[in-house]
C-alpha positions as CSV (number, residue, x, y, z in Angstrom):
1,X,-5.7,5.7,21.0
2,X,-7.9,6.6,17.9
3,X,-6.3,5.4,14.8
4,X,-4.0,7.6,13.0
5,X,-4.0,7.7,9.3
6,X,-0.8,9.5,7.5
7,X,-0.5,9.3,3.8
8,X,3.0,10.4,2.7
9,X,3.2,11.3,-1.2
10,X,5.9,13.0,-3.3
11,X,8.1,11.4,-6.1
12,X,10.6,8.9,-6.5
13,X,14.0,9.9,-5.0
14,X,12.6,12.1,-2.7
15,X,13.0,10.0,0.1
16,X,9.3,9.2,1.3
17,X,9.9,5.8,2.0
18,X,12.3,5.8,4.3
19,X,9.9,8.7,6.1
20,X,7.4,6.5,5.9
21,X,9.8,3.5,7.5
22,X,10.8,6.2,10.3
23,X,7.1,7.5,11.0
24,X,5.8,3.7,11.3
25,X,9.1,2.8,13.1
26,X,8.7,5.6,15.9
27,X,4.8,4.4,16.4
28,X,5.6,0.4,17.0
29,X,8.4,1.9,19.2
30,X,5.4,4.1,21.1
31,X,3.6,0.6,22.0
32,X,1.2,1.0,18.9
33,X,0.1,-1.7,16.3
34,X,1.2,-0.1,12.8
35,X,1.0,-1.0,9.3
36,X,2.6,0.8,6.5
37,X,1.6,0.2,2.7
38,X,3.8,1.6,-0.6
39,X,3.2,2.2,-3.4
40,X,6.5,2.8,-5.9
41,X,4.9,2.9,-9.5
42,X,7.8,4.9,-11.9
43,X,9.3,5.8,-8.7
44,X,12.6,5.4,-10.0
45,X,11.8,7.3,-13.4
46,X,10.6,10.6,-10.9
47,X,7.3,9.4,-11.2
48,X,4.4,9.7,-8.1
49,X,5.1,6.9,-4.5
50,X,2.5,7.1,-1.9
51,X,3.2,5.6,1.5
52,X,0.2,4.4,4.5
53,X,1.4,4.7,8.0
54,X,-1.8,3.6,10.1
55,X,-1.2,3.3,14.0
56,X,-3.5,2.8,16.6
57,X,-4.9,0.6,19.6
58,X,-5.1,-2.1,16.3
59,X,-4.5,-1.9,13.1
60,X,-6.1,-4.5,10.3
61,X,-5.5,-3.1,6.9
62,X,-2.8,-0.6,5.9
63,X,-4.6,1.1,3.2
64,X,-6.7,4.2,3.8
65,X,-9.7,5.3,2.4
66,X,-10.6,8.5,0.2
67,X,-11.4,10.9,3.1
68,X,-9.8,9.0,5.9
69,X,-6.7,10.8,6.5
70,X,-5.6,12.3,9.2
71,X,-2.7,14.0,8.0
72,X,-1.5,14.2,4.3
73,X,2.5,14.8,4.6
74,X,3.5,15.8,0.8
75,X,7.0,16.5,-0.1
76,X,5.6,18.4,-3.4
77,X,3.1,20.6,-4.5
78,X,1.7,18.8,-6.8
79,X,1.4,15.7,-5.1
80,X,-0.3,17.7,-2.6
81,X,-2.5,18.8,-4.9
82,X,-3.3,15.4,-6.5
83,X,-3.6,13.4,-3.4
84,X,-5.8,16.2,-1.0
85,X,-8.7,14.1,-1.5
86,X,-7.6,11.5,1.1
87,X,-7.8,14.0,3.8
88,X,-10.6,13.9,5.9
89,X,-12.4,16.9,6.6
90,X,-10.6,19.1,9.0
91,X,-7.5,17.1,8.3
92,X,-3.8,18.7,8.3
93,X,-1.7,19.0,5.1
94,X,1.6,19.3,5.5
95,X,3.7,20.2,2.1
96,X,6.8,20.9,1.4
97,X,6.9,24.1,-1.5
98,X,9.2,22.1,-3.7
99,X,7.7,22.1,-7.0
100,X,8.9,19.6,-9.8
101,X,7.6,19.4,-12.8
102,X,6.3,15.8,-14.2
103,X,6.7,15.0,-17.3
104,X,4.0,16.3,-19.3
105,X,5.4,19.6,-17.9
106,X,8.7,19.2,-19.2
107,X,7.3,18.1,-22.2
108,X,5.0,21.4,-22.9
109,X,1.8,19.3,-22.9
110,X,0.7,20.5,-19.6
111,X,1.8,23.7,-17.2
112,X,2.2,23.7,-13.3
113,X,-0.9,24.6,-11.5
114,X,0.2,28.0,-10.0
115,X,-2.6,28.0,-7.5
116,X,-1.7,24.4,-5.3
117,X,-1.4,26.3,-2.2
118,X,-5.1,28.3,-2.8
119,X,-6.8,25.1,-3.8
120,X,-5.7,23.2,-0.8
121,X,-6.7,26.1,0.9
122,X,-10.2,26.2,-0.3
123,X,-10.3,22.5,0.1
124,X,-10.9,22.9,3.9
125,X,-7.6,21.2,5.3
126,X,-5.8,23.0,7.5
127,X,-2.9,24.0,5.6
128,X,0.8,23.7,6.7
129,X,3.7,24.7,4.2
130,X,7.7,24.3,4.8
131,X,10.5,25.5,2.7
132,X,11.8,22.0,3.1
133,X,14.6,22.4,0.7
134,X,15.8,25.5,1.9
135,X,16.2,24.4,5.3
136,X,17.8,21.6,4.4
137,X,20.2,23.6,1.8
138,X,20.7,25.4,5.0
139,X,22.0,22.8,7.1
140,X,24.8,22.1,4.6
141,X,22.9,19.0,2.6
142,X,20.0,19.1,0.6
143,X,19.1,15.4,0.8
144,X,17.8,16.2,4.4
145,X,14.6,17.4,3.1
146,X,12.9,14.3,4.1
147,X,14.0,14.3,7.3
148,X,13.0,17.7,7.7
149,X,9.4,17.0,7.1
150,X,9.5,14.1,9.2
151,X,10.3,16.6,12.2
152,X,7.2,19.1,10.7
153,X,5.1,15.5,10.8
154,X,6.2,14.6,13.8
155,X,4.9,17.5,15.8
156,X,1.5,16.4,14.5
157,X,1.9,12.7,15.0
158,X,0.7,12.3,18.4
159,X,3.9,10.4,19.4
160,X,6.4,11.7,21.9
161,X,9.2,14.2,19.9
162,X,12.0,11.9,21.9
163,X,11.0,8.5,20.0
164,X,11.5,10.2,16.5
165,X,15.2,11.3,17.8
166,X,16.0,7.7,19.0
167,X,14.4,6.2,15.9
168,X,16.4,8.7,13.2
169,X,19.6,7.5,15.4
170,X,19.0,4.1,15.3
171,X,17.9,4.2,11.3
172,X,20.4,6.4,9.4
173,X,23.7,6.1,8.6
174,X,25.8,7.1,12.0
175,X,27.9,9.5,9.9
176,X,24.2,10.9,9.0
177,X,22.8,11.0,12.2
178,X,24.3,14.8,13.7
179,X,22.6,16.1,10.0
180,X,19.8,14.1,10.1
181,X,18.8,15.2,13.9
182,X,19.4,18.8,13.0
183,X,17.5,18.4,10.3
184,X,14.5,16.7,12.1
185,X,14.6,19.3,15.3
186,X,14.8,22.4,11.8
187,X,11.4,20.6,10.7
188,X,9.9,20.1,14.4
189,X,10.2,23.8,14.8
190,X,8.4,24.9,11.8
């Protein structure tokens, strides 16, 4: 298999990493060599956390390049916005329309961009958005969100949709695990 590159970005509480832990999780368990990289920063102040998942025939280094992406799962605007340049060319970005404003926002020294979805657009990335939170509002718990994506990733991952299931069993909390795999088959179908 080619190397596939996924870099996972959104802010801290959001749940990435533990998408990031399922996504590389459900590749080893595919026979593939993974690595994952993180990257927390002011994660826990709502600040930006990027995650590598790299998987392939083998894998030396978990970082990925400017360009190299394959797929760029965000689980904000803005972060979409702010990391599209590590797509490649023709890569797939998936975001979730959650928008939450940093900082500088809530402070009045900046605004929201209100054109995220035309830039990525224009960008040349194939473009793939998901009310996120309201299908996981819908399901009867909004902290499914990331589990959602992970079912909208997973249909672009390459890997087999019935590794994901076993993984998200095997990984959550079991009295998560009905939610969690409604959530994940919600995202899948998007």
């Amino acid at each position: 298999m080619k190397t596939k590159n996924i870099v996972i970005v959104g802010v801290g509480g959001q749940g990435t990493l533990l998408a990031g832990k399922i996504i590389g999780t459900a590749a080893m368990e595919s026979g593939y060599d993974v690595k994952v990289s993180e990257v927390h920063g002011m994660a826990q102040r709502g600040g930006s956390v990027i995650t590598y998942v790299r998987y392939g025939d083998k894998i030396s280094s978990p970082l990925i390049e400017n360009g190299e992406a394959d797929m760029l799962l965000a689980f904000e605007q803005m972060e979409c916005l702010r990391w599209a340049h590590m797509l490649k060319k023709g890569g797939t970005a998936l975001m979730n329309t959650q928008k939450i404003a940093p900082m500088p926002v809530i402070a009045g020294a900046a605004a929201y961009p209100d054109s995220v979805i035309q830039t990525i657009k224009d960008s040349g990335a194939k473009l793939i958005t998901c009310d996120a939170v309201g299908i996981a509002a819908g399901l009867g718990n909004v902290k499914a969100v990331n589990v959602v994506l992970i079912g909208v990733a997973a249909k672009y991952s390459g890997l087999e949709k019935a590794v994901f299931v076993k993984t998200i069993s095997e990984t959550v909390k079991p009295e998560f695990v009905k939610l969690n795999l409604a959530a994940f088959e919600a995202g899948y179908a998007v």
